[in-house]
DONU-936650 format. One record per residue: residue number from 1; x, y, z of N, C-alpha, C in turn. Coordinates in Angstrom, 3 decimals. Layout:
<pts>
seq=NUM nxx=X nyy=Y nzz=Z caxx=X cayy=Y cazz=Z cxx=X cyy=Y czz=Z
...
</pts>
This chain:
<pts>
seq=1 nxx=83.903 nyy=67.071 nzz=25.646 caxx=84.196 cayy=67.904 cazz=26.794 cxx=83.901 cyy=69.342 czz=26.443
seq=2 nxx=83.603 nyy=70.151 nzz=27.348 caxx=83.569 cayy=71.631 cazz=27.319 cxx=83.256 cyy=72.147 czz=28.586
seq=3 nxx=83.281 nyy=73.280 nzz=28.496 caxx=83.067 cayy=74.488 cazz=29.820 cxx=81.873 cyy=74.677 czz=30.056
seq=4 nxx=81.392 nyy=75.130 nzz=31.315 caxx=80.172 cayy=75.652 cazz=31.957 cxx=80.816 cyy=76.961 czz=32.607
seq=5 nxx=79.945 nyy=77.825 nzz=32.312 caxx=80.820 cayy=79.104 cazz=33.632 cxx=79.288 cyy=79.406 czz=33.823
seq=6 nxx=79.562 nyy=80.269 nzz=34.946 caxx=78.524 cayy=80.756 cazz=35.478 cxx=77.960 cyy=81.912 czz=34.789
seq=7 nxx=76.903 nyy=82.271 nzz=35.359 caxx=76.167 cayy=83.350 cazz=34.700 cxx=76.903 cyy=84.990 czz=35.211
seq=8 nxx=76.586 nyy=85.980 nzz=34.466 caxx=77.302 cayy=87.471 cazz=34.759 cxx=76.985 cyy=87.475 czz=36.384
seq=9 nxx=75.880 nyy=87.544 nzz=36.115 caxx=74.598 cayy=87.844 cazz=37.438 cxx=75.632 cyy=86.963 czz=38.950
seq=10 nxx=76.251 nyy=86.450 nzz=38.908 caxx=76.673 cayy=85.353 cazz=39.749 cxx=77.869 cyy=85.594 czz=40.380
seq=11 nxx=78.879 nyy=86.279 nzz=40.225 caxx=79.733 cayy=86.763 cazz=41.166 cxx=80.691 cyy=86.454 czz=40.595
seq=12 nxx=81.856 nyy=85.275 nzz=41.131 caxx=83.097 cayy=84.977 cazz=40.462 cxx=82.658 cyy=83.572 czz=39.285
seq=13 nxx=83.153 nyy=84.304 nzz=37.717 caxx=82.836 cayy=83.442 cazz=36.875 cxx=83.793 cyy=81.915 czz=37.271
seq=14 nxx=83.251 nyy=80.596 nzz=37.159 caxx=83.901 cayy=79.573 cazz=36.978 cxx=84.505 cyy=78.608 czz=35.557
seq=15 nxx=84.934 nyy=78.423 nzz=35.186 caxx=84.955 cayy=77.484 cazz=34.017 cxx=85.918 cyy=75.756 czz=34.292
seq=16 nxx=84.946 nyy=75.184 nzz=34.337 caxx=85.350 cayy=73.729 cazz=34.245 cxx=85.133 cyy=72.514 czz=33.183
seq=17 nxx=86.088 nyy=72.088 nzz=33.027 caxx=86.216 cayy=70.973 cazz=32.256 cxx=85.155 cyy=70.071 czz=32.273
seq=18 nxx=83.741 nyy=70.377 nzz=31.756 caxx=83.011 cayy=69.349 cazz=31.755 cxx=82.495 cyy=68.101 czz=31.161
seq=19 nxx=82.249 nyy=66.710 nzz=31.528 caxx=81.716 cayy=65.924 cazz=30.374 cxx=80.178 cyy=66.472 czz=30.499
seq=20 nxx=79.860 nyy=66.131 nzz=29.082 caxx=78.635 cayy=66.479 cazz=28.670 cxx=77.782 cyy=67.783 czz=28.944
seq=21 nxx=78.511 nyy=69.219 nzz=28.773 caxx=78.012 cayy=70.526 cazz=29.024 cxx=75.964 cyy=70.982 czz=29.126
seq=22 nxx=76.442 nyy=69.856 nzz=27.890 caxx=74.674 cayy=70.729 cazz=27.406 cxx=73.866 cyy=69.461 czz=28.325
seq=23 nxx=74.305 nyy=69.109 nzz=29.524 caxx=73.780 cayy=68.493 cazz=30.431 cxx=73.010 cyy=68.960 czz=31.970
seq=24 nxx=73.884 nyy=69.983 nzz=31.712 caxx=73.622 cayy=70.921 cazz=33.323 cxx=74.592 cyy=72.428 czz=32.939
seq=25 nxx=74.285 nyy=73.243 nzz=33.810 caxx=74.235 cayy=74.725 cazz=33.816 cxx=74.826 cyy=75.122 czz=35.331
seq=26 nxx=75.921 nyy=76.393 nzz=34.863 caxx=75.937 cayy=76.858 cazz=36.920 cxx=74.642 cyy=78.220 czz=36.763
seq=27 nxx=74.250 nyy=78.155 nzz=38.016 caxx=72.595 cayy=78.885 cazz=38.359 cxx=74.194 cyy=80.202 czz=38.435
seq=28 nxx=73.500 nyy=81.645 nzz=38.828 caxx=74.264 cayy=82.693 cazz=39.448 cxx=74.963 cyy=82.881 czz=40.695
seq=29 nxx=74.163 nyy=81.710 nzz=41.508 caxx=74.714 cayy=81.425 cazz=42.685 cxx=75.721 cyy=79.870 czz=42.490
seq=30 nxx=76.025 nyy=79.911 nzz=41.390 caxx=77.378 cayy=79.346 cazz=41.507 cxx=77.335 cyy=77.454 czz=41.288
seq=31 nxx=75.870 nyy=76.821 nzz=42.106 caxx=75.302 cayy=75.799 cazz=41.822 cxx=74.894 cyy=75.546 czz=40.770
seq=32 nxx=75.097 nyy=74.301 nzz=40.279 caxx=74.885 cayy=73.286 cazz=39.457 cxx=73.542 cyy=73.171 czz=38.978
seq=33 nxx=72.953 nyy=73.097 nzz=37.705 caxx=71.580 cayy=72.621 cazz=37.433 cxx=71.395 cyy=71.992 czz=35.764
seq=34 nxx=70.711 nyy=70.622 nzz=36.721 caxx=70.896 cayy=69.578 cazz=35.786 cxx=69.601 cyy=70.116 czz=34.527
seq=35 nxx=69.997 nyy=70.391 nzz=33.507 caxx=68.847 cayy=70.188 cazz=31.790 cxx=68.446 cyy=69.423 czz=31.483
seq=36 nxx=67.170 nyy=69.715 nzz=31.469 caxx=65.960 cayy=68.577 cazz=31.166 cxx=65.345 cyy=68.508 czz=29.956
seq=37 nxx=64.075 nyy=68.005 nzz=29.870 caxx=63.454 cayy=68.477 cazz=28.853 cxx=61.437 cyy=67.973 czz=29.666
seq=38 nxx=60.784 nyy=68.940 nzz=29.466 caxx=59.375 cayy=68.908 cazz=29.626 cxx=58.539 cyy=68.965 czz=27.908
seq=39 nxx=57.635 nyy=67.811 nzz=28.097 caxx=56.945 cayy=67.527 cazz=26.916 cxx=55.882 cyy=68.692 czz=26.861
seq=40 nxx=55.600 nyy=69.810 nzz=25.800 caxx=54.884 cayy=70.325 cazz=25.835 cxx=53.612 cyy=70.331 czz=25.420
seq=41 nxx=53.254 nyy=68.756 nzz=24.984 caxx=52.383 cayy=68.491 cazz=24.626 cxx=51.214 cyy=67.174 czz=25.941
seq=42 nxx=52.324 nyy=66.812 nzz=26.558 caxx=52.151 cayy=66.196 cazz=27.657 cxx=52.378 cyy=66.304 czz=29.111
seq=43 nxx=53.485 nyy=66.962 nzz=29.033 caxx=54.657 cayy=67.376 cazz=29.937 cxx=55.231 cyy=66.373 czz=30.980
seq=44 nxx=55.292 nyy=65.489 nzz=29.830 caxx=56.263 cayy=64.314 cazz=29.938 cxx=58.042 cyy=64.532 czz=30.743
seq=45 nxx=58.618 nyy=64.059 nzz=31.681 caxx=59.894 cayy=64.559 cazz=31.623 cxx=60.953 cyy=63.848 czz=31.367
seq=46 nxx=62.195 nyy=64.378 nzz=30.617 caxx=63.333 cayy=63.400 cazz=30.418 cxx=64.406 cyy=64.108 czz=31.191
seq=47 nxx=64.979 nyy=63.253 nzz=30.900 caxx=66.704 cayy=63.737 cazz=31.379 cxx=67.846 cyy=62.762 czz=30.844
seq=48 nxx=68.641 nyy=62.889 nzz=29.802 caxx=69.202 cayy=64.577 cazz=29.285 cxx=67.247 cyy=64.827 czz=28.305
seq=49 nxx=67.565 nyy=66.208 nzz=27.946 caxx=66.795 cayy=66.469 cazz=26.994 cxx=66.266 cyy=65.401 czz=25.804
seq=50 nxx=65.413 nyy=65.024 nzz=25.481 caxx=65.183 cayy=64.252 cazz=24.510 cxx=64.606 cyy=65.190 czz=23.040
seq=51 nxx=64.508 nyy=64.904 nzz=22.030 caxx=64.446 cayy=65.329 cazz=20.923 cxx=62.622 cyy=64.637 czz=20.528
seq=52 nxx=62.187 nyy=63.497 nzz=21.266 caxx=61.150 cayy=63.454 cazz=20.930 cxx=60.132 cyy=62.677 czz=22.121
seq=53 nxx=59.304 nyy=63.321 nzz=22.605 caxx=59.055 cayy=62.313 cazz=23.662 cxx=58.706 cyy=61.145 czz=23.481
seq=54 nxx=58.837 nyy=60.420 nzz=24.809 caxx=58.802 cayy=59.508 cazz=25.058 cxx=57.271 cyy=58.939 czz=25.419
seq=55 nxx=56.663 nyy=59.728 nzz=25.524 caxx=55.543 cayy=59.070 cazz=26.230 cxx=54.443 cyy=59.307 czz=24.561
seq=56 nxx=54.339 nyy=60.452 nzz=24.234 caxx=53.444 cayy=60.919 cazz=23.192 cxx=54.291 cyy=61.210 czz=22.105
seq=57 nxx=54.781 nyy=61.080 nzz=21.643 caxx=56.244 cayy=61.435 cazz=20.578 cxx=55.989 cyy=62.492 czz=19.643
seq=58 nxx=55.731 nyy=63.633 nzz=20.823 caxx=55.375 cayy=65.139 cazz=20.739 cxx=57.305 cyy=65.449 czz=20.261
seq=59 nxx=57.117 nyy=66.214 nzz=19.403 caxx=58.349 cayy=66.912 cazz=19.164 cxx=58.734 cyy=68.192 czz=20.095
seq=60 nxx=58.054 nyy=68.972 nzz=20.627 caxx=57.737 cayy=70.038 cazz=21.010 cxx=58.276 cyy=69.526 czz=22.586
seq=61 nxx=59.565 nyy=69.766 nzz=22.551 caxx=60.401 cayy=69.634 cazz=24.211 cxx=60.593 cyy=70.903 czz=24.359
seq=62 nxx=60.351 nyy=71.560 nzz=25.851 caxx=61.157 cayy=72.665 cazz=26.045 cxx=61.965 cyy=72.576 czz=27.221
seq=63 nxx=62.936 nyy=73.057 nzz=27.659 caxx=64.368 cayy=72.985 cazz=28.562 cxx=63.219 cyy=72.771 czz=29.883
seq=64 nxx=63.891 nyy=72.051 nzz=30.491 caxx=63.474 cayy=72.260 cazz=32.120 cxx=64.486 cyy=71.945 czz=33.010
seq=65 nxx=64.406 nyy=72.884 nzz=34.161 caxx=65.601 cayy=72.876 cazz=35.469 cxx=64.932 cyy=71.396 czz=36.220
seq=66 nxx=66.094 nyy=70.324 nzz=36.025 caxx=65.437 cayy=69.938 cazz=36.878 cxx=65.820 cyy=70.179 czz=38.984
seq=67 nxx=64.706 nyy=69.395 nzz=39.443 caxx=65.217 cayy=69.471 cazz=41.130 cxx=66.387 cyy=69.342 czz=41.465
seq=68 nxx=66.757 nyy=69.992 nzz=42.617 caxx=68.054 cayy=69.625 cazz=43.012 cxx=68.725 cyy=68.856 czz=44.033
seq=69 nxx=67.685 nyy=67.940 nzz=44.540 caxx=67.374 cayy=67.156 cazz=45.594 cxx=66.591 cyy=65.927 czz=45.136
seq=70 nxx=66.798 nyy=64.582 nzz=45.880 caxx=66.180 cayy=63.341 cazz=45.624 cxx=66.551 cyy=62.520 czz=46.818
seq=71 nxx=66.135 nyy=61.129 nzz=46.390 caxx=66.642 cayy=59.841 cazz=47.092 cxx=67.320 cyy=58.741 czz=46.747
seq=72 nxx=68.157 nyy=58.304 nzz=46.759 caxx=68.848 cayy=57.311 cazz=46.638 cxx=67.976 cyy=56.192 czz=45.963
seq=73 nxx=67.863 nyy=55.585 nzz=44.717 caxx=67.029 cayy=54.591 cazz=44.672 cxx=67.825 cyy=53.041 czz=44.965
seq=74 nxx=68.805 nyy=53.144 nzz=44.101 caxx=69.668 cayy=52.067 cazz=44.016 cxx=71.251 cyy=51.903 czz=43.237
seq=75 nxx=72.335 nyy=51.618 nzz=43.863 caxx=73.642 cayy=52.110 cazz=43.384 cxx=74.535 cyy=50.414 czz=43.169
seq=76 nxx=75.444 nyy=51.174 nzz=42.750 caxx=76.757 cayy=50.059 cazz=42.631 cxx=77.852 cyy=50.658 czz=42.702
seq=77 nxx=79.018 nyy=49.708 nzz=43.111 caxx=80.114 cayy=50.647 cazz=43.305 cxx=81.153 cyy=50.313 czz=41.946
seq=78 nxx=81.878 nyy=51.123 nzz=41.667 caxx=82.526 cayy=50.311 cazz=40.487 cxx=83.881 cyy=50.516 czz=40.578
seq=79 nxx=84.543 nyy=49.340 nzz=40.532 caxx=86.189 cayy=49.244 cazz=40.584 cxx=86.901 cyy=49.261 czz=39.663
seq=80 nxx=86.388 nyy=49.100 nzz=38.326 caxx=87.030 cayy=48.769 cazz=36.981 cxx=86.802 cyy=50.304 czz=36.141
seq=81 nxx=87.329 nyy=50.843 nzz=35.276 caxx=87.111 cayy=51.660 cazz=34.828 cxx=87.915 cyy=51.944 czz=33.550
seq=82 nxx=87.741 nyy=53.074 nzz=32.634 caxx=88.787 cayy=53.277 cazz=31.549 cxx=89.503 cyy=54.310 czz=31.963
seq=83 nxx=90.870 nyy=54.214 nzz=31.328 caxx=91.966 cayy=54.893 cazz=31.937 cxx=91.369 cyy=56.395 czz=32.312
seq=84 nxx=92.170 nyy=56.792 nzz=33.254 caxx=91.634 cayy=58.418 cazz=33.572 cxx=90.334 cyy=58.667 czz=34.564
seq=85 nxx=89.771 nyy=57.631 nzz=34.390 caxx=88.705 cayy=57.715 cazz=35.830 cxx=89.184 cyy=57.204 czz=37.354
seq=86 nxx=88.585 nyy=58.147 nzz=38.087 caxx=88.696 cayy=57.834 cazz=39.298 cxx=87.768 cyy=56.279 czz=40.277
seq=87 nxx=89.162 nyy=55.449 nzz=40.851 caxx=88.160 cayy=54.246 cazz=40.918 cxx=88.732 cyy=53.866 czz=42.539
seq=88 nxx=87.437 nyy=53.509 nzz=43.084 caxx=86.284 cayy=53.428 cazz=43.268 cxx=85.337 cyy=54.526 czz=42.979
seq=89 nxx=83.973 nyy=54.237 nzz=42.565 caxx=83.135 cayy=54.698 cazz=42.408 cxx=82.127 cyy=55.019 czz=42.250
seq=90 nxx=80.719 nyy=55.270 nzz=42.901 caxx=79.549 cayy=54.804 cazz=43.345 cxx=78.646 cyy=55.598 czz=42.123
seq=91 nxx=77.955 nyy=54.796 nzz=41.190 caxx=76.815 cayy=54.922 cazz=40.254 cxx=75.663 cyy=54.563 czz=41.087
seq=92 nxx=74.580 nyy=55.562 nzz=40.928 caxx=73.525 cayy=55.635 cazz=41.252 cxx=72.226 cyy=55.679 czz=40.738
seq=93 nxx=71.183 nyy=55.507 nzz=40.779 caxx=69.957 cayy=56.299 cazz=40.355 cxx=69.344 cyy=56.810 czz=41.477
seq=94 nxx=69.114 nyy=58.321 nzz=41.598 caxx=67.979 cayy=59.430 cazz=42.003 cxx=66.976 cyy=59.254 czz=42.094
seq=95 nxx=65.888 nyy=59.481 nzz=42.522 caxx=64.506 cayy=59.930 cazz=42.359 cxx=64.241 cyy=61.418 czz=42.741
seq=96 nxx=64.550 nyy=62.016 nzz=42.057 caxx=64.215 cayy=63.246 cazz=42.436 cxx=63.033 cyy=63.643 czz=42.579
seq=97 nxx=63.007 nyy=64.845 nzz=42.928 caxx=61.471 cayy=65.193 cazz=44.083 cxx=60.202 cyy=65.555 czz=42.694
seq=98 nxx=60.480 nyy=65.624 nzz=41.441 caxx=59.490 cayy=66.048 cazz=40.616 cxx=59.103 cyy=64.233 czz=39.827
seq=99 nxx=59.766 nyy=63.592 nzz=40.611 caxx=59.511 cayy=61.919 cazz=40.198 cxx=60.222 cyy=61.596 czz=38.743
seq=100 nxx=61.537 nyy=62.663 nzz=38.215 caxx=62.049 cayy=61.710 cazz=37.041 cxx=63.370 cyy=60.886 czz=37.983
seq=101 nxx=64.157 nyy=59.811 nzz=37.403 caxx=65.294 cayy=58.970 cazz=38.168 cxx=66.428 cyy=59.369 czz=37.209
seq=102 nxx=67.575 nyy=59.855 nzz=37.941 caxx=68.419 cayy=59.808 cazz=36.920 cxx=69.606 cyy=58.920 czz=37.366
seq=103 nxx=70.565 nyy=58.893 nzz=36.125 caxx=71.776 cayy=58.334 cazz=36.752 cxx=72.947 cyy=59.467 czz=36.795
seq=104 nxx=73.604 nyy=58.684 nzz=37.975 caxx=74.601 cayy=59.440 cazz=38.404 cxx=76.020 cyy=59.342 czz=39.349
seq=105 nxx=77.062 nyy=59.804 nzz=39.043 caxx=78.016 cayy=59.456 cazz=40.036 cxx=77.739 cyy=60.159 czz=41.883
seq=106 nxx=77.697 nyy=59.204 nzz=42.540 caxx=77.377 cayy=59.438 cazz=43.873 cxx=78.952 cyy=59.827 czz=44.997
seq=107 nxx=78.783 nyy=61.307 nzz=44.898 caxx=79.949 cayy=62.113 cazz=45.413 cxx=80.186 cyy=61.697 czz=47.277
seq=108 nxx=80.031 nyy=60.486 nzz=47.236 caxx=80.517 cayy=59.912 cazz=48.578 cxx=81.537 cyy=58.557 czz=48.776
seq=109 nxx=81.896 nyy=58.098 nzz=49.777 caxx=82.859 cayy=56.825 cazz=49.896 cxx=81.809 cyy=55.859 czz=49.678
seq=110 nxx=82.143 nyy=54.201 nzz=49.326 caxx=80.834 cayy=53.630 cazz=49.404 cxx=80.545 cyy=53.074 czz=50.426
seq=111 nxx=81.132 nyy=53.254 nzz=51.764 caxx=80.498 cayy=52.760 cazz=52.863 cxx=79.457 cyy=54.015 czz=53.346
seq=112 nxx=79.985 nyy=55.199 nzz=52.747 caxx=78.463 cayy=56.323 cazz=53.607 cxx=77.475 cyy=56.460 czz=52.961
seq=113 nxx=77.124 nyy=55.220 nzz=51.469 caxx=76.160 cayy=55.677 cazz=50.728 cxx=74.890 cyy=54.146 czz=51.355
seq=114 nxx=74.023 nyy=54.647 nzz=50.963 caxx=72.831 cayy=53.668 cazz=51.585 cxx=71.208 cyy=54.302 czz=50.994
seq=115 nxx=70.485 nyy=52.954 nzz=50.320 caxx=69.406 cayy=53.281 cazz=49.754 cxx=68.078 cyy=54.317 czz=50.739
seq=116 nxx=67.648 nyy=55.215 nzz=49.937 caxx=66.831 cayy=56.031 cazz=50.372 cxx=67.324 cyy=57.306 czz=50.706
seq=117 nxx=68.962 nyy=57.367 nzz=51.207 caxx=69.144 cayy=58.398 cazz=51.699 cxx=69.253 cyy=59.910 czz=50.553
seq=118 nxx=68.883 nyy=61.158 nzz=51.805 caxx=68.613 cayy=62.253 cazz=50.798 cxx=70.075 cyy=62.729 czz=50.311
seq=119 nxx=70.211 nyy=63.209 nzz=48.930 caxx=70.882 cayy=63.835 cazz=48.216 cxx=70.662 cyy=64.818 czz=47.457
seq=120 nxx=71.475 nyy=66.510 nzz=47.377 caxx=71.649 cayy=67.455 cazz=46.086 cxx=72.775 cyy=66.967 czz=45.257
seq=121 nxx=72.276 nyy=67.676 nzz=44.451 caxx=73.191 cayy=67.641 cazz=42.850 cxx=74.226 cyy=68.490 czz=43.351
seq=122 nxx=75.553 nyy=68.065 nzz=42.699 caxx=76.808 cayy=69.277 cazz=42.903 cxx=77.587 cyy=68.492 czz=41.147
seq=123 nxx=78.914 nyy=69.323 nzz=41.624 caxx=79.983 cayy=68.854 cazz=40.839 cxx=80.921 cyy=68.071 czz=41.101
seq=124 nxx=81.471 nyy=67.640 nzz=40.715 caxx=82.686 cayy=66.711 cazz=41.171 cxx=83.281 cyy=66.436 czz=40.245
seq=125 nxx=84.870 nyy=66.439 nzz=40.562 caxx=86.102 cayy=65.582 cazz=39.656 cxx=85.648 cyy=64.108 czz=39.635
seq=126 nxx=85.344 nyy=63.602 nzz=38.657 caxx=85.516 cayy=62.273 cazz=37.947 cxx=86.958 cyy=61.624 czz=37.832
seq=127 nxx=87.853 nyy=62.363 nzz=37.661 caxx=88.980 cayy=61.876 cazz=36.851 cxx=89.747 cyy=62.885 czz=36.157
seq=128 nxx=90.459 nyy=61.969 nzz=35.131 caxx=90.997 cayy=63.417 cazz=34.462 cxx=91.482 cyy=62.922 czz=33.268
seq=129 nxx=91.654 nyy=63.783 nzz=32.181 caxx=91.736 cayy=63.824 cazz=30.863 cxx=93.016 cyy=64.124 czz=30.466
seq=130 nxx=93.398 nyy=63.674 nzz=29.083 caxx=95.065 cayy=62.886 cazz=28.864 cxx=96.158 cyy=64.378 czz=28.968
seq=131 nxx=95.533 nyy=65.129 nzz=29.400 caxx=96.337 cayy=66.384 cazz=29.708 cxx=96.466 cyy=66.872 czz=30.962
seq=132 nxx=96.184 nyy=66.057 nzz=31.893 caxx=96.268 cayy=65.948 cazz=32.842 cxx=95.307 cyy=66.528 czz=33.742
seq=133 nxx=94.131 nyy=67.577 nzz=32.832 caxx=92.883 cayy=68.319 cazz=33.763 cxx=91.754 cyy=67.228 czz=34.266
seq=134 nxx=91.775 nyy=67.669 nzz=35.673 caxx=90.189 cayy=67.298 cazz=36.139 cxx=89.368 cyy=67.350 czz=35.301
seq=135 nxx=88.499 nyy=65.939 nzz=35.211 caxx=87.096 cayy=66.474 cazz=34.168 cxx=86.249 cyy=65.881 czz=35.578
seq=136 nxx=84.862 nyy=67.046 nzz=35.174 caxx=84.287 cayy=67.184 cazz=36.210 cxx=82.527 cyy=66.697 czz=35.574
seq=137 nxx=81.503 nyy=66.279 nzz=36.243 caxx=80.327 cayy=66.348 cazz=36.020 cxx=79.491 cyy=66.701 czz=37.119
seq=138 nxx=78.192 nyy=66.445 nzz=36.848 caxx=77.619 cayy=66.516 cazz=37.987 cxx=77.170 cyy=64.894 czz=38.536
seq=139 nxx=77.303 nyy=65.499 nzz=40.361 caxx=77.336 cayy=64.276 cazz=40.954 cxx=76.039 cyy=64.729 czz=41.745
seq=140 nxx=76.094 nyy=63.815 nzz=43.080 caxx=75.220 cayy=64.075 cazz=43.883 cxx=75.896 cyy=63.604 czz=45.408
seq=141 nxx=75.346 nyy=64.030 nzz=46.364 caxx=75.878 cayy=63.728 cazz=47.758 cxx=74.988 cyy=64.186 czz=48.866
seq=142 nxx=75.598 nyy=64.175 nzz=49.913 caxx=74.243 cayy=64.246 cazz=51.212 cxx=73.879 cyy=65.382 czz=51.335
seq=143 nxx=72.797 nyy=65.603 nzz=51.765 caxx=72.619 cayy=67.497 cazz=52.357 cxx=72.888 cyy=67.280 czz=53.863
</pts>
């Protein structure tokens, strides 16, 4: 776990309890942006960052923002969980608009979620951690 706050540039700083920090970033305007990685030898893309690509097993990754918008490819809802998560809860994969898929918790009920439909990246409470704080990641939901 750790914090994300926003940038100076950005108005009122935030800090939240995040899983997996070095996953995503708040922009100055306060939004969410998921860290990538672009192959610089290919410009291959991953998500999270990879250490070696995947396609050409170029060492040479550098950070990339990814999109903040996609489509629904295909989800499940999940009822079972380990203590501290919030349940029900809709796992997804993305297609986001630069064509990588990621996975992700889908920040809706699961009757309003349905394949294809458009989604941005945000944040959302997951659950919460044995001290009783919200832990938060990034999710996704309708525009």
């Amino acid at each position: 776990m750790g914090s994300v706050s926003a940038n100076s540039s950005g108005g009122d700083a935030t800090s939240l309890n995040i899983i997996a920090p070095e996953m995503m970033a708040l922009g100055p305007d306060g939004r969410p942006l998921l860290k990538g990685g672009r192959c610089a030898a290919c410009s291959a893309l991953s998500f999270p960052r990879a250490a070696v690509c995947t396609e050409c097993l170029s060492e040479e990754i550098e950070e990339y923002d990814l999109p903040q918008e996609g489509r629904l490819y295909s989800y499940s809802t999940i009822y079972q969980a380990p203590n501290g998560w919030n349940v029900p809860y809709v796992l997804g994969y993305v297609d986001l608009t630069d064509g990588l898929r990621v996975l992700a918790h889908i920040a809706l009920s699961p009757e309003n979620v349905r394949v294809d439909m458009p989604l941005k990246v945000s944040i959302g409470a997951v659950g919460s951690d044995d001290f009783g704080r919200a832990r938060h990641t990034y999710t996704f939901t309708n525009i």
